[in-house]
KOLKOL-972456 format. One record per atom (N, C-alpha, C, O, CB): residue in one letter; residue number from 0; atom name; x, y, z. Coordinates in Angstrom, 2 decimals, m for minus. Glycine has a CB too. Example, Ala and Ser with C-alpha at 12.3 -4.5 7.8 and 13.67 -1.06 7.14 Angstrom:
 rest  nr atom      px      py      pz
    A   0    N   13.19   m5.69    7.80
    A   0   CA   12.30   m4.50    7.80
    A   0    C   13.20   m3.30    7.80
    A   0    O   14.24   m3.32    8.46
    A   0   CB   11.31   m4.47    9.05
    S   1    N   12.85   m2.25    7.08
    S   1   CA   13.67   m1.06    7.14
    S   1    C   12.90    0.03    7.87
    S   1    O   13.41    1.14    8.04
    S   1   CB   14.08   m0.60    5.72
***
This chain:
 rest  nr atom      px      py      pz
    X   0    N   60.67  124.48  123.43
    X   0   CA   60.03  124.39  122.14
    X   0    C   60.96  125.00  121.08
    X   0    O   61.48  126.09  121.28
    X   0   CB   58.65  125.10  122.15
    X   1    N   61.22  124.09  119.66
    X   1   CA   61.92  124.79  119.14
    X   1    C   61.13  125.34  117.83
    X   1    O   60.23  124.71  117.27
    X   1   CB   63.10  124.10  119.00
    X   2    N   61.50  126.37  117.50
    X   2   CA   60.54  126.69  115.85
    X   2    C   61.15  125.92  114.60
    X   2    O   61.91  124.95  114.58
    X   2   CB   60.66  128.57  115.27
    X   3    N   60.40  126.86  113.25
    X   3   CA   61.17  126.07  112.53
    X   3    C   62.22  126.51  111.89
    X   3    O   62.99  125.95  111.10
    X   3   CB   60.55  125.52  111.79
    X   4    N   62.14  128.12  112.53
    X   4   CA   63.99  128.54  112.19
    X   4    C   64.78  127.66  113.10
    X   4    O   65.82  127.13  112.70
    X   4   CB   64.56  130.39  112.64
    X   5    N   64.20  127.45  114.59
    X   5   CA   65.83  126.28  114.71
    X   5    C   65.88  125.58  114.15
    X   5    O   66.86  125.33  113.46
    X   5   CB   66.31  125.46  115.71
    X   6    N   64.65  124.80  114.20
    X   6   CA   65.49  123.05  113.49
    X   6    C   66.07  123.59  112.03
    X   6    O   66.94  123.15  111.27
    X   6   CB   63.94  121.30  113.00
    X   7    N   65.43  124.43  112.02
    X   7   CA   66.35  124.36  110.08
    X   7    C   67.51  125.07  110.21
    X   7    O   67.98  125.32  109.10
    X   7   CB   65.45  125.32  108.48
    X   8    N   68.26  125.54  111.26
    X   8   CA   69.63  126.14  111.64
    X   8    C   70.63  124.38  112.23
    X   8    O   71.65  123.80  111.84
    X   8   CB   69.29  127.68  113.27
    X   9    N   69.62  124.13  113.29
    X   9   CA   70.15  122.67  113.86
    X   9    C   70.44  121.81  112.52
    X   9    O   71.58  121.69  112.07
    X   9   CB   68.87  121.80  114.94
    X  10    N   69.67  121.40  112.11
    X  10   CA   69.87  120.67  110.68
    X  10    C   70.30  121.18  109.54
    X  10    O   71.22  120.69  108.88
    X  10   CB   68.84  120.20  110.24
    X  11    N   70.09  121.51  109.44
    X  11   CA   70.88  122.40  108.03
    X  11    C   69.96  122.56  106.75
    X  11    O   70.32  123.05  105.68
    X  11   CB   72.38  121.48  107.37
    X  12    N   68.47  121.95  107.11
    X  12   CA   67.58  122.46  105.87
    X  12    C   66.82  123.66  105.72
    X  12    O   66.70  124.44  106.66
    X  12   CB   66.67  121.63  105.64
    X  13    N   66.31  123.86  104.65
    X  13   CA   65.79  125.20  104.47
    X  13    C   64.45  125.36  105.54
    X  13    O   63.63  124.51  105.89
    X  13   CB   65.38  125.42  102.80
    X  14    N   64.56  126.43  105.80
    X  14   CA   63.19  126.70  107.06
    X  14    C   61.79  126.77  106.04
    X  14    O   60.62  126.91  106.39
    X  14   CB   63.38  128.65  108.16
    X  15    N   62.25  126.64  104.88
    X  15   CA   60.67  126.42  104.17
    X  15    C   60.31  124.66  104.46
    X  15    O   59.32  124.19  105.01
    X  15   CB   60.72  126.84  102.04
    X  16    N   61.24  124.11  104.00
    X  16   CA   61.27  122.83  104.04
    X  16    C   60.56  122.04  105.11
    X  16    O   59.62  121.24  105.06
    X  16   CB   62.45  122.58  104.04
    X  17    N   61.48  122.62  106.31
    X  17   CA   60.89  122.62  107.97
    X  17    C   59.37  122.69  108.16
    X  17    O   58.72  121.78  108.69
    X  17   CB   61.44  123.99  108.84
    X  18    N   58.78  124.02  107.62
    X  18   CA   57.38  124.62  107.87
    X  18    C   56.63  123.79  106.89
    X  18    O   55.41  123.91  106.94
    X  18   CB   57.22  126.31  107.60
    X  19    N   57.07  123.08  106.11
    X  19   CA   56.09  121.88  105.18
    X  19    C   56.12  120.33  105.59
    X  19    O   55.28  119.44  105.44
    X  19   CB   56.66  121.82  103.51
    X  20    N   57.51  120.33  106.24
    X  20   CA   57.35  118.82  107.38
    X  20    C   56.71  119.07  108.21
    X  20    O   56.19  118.06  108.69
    X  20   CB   58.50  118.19  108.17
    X  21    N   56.31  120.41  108.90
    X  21   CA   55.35  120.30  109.97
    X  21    C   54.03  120.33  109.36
    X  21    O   53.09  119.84  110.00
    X  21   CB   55.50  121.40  111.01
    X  22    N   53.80  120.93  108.00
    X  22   CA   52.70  121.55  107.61
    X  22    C   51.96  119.41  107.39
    X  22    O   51.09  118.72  107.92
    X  22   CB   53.04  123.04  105.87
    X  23    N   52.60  119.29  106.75
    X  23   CA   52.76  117.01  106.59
    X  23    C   52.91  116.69  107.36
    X  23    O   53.23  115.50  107.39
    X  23   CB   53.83  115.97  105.91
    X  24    N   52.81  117.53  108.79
    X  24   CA   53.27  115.95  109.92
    X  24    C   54.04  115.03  109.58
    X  24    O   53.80  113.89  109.99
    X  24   CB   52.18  114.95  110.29
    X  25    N   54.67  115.16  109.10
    X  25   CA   56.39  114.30  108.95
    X  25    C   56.93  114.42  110.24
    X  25    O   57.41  113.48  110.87
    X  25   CB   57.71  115.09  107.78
    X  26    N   56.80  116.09  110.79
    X  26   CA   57.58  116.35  112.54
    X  26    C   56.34  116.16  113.08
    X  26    O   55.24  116.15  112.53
    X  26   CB   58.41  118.10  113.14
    X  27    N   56.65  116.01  114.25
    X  27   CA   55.36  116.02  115.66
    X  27    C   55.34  117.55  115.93
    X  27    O   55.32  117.80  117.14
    X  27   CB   55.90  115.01  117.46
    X  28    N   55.33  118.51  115.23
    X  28   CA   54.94  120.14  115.75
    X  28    C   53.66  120.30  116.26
    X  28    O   52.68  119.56  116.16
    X  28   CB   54.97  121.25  114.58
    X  29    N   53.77  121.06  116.67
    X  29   CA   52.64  121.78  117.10
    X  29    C   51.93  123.10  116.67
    X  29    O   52.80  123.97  116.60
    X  29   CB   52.88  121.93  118.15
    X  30    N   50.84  123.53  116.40
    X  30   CA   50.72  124.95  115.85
    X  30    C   50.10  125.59  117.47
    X  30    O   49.50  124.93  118.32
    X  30   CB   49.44  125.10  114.18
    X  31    N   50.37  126.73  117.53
    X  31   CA   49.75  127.35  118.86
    X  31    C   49.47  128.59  119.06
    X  31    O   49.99  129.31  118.21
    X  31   CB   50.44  127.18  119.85
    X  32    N   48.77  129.21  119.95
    X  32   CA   47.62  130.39  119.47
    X  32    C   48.40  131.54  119.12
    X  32    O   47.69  132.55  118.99
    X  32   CB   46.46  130.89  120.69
    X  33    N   49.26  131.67  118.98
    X  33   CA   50.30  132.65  117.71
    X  33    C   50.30  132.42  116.49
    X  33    O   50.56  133.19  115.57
    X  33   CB   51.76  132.60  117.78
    X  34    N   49.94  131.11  116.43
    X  34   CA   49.50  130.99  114.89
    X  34    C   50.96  130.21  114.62
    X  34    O   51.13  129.94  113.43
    X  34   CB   49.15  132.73  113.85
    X  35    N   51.96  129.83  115.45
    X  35   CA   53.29  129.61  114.85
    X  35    C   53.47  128.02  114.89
    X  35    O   52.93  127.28  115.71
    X  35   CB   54.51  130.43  115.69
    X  36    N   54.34  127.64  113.86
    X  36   CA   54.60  126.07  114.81
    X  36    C   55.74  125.85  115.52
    X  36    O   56.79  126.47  115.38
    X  36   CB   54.65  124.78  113.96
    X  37    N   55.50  124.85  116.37
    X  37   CA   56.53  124.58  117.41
    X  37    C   57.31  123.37  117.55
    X  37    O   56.44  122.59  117.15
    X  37   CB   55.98  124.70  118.53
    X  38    N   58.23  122.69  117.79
    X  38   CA   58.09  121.29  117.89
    X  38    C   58.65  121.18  119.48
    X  38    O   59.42  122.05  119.88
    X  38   CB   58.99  120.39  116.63
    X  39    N   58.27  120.18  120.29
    X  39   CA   58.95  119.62  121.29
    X  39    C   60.41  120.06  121.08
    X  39    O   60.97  120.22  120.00
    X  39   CB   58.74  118.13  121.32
    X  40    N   60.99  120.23  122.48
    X  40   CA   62.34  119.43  122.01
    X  40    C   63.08  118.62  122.24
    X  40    O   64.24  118.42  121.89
    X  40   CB   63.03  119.81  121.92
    X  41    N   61.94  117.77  123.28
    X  41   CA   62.14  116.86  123.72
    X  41    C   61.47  115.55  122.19
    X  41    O   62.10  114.50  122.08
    X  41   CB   61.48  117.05  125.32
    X  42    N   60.70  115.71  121.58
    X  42   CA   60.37  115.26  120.24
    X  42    C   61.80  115.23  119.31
    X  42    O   62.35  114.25  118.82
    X  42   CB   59.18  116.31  119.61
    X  43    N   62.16  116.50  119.25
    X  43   CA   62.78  116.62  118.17
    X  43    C   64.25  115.86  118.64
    X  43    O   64.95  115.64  117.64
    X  43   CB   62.79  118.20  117.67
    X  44    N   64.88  115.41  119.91
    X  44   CA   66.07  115.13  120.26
    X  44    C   66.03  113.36  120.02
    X  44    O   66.98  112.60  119.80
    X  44   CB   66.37  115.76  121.81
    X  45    N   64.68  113.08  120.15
    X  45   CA   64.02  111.74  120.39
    X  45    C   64.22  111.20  118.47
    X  45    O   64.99  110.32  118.07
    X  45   CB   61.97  111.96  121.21
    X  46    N   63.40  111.95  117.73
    X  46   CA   63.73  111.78  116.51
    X  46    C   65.36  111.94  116.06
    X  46    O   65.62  111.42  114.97
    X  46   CB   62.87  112.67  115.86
    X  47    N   66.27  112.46  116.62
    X  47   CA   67.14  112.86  115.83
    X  47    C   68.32  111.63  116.05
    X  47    O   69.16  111.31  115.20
    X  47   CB   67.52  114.42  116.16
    X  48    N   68.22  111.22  117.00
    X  48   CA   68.80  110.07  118.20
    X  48    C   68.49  109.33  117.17
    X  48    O   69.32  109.02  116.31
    X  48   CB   68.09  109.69  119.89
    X  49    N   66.72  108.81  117.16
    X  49   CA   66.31  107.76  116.30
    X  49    C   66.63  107.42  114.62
    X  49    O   66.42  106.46  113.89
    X  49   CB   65.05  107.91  116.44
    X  50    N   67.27  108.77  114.47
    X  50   CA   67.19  108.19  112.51
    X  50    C   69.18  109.00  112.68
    X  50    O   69.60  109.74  111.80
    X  50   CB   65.20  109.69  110.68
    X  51    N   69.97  108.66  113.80
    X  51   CA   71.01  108.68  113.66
    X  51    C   72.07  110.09  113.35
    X  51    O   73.28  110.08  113.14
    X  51   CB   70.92  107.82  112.90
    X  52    N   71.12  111.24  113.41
    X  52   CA   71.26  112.38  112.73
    X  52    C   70.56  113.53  111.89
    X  52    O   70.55  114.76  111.80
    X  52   CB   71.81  112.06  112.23
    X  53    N   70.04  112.50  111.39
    X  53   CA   69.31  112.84  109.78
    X  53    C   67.65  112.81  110.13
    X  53    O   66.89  111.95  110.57
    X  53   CB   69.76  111.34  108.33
    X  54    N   67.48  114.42  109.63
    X  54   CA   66.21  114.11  110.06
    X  54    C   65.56  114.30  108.58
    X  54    O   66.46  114.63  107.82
    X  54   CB   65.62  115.08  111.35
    X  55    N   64.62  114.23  108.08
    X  55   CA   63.79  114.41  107.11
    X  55    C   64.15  113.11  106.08
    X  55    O   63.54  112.97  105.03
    X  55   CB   63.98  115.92  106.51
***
């Protein structure tokens, strides 16, 4: 599972940015009983494959 400090280290956008694509379901995250979100990372490798790089 990655948070949304990785993907926003992996990608290079701001981790606010991240926590409002999940907050929009733009990403497939997950929120979980920490209260945190998560995404696959098996999701997130699947998306990243799919749009060539570029995620958001």
């Amino acid at each position: 599972m990655l948070t949304a400090q990785h993907v926003a280290e992996i990608t290079g956008l701001h981790v606010n940015r991240v926590r409002s694509m999940f907050n929009r379901q733009a990403l497939p995250a997950v929120k979980l009983d920490n209260n945190r979100w998560y995404l696959p990372k098996q999701k997130f490798l699947e998306l990243f494959d799919a749009k060539s790089g570029i995620v958001g």
